[in-house]
PLY file of the C-alpha trace (Angstrom):
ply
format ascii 1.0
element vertex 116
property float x
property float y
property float z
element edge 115
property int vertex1
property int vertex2
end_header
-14.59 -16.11 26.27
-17.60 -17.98 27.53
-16.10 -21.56 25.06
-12.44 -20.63 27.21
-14.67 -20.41 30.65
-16.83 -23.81 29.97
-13.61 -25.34 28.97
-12.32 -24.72 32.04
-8.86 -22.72 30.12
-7.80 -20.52 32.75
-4.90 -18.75 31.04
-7.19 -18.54 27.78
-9.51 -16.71 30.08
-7.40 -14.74 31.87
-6.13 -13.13 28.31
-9.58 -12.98 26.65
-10.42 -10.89 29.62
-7.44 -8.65 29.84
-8.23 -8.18 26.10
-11.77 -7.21 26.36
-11.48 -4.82 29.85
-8.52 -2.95 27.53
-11.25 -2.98 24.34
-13.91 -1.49 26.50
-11.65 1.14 27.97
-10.77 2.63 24.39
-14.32 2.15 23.41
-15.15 4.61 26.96
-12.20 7.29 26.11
-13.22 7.64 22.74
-17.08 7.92 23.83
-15.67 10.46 26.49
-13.44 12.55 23.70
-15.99 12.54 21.05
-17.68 15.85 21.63
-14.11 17.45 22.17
-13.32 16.52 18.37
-16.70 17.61 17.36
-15.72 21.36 18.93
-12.22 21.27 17.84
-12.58 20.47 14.42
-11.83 23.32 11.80
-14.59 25.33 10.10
-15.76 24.21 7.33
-14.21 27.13 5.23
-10.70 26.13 6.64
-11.72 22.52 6.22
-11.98 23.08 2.52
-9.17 25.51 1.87
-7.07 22.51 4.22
-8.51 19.55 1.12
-7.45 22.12 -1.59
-3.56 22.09 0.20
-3.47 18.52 0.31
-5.39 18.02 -3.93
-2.28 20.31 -4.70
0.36 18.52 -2.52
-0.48 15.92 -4.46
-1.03 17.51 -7.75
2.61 18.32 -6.87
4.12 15.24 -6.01
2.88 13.43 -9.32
4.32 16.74 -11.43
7.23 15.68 -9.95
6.93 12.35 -10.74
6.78 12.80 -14.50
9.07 15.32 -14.76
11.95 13.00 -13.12
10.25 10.13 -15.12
10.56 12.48 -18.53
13.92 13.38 -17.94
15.43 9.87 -16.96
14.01 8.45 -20.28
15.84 11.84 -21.87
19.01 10.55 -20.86
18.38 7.00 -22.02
16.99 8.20 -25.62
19.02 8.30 -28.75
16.76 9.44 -31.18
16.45 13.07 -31.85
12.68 12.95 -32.50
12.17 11.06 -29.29
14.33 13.79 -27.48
12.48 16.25 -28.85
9.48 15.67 -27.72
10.50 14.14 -24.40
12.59 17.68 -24.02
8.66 19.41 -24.82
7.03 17.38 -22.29
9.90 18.12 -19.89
9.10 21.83 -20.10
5.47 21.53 -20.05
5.46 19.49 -16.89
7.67 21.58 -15.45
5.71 24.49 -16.53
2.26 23.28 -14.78
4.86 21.87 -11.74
5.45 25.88 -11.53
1.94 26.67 -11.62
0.66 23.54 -9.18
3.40 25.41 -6.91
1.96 29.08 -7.24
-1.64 28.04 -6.56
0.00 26.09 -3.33
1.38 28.93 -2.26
-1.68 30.74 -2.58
-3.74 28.16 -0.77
-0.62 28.42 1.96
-1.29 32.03 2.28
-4.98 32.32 2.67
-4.91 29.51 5.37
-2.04 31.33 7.12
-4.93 34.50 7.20
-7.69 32.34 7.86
-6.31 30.91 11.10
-4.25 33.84 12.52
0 1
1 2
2 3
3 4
4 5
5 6
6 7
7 8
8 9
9 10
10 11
11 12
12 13
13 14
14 15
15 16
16 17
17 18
18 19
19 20
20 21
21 22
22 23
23 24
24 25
25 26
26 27
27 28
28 29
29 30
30 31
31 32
32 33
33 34
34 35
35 36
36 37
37 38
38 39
39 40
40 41
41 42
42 43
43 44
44 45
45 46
46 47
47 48
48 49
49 50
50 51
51 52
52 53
53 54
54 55
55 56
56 57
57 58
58 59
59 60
60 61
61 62
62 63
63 64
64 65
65 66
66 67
67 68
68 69
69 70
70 71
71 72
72 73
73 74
74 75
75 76
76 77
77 78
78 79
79 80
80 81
81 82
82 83
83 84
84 85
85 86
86 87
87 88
88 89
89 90
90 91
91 92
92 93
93 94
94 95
95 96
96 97
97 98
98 99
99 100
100 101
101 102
102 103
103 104
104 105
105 106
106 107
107 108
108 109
109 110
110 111
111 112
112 113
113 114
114 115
C-alpha cells in the first residue's frame, strides 16, 4: 500500500485500501465473537462422544468402500478360488460394516441422551 501511495497509483490504492478496511473488519467480528464460541462450544464429554460419530462415519464409509470394491472384482473373476475368497472377504466386510453400524447407532443414541 505505502509502494501504490509513493507511486502515486491511485486506483492501486484505492483497492489495497478497500482490501485492508474489509481485512480488519473480519479480524474485529471474529475478536468480538470469540468468547461466544468459547461458551457455546459442547462439553467435552459430548465433544468426544461427537469425534467417536464422526471415527465411525468414517469407519463406515471405507467398509463400504471395500465391500463395493470386493464385490465388483467378484463379478469380474473367473476363477473359483479367486471367488472364493473374494465371496469370504465380501461377508467379512460386510459383517464388521454391520457391526461399524451397531456401534454408530449406539454412539447416535447416547448423544441423542446427552443433549436432550
Amino acid at each position: 500500500l505505502r509502494h501504490a501511495v509513493e507511486q502515486q497509483q491511485l486506483p492501486q490504492v484505492a483497492w489495497l485500501a478497500e482490501h485492508l478496511a474489509a481485512q480488519l473488519e473480519a479480524i474485529a467480528r471474529e475478536a468480538s465473537a470469540w468468547s461466544l464460541r468459547e461458551w457455546d462450544s459442547a462439553p467435552p464429554k459430548i465433544a468426544r462422544w461427537q469425534r467417536k460419530r464422526i471415527q465411525h462415519q468414517d469407519f463406515e464409509r471405507r467398509l463400504r468402500e471395500m465391500v463395493a470394491e470386493r464385490r465388483a472384482r467378484l463379478a469380474r473373476v473367473t476363477d473359483l478360488v479367486e471367488q472364493q475368497t473374494l465371496h469370504r472377504e465380501v461377508e467379512a466386510y460386510e459383517a464388521r460394516l454391520a457391526r461399524c453400524r451397531h456401534a454408530l447407532e449406539k454412539i447416535e443414541n447416547r448423544l441423542a441422551r446427552l443433549t436432550r
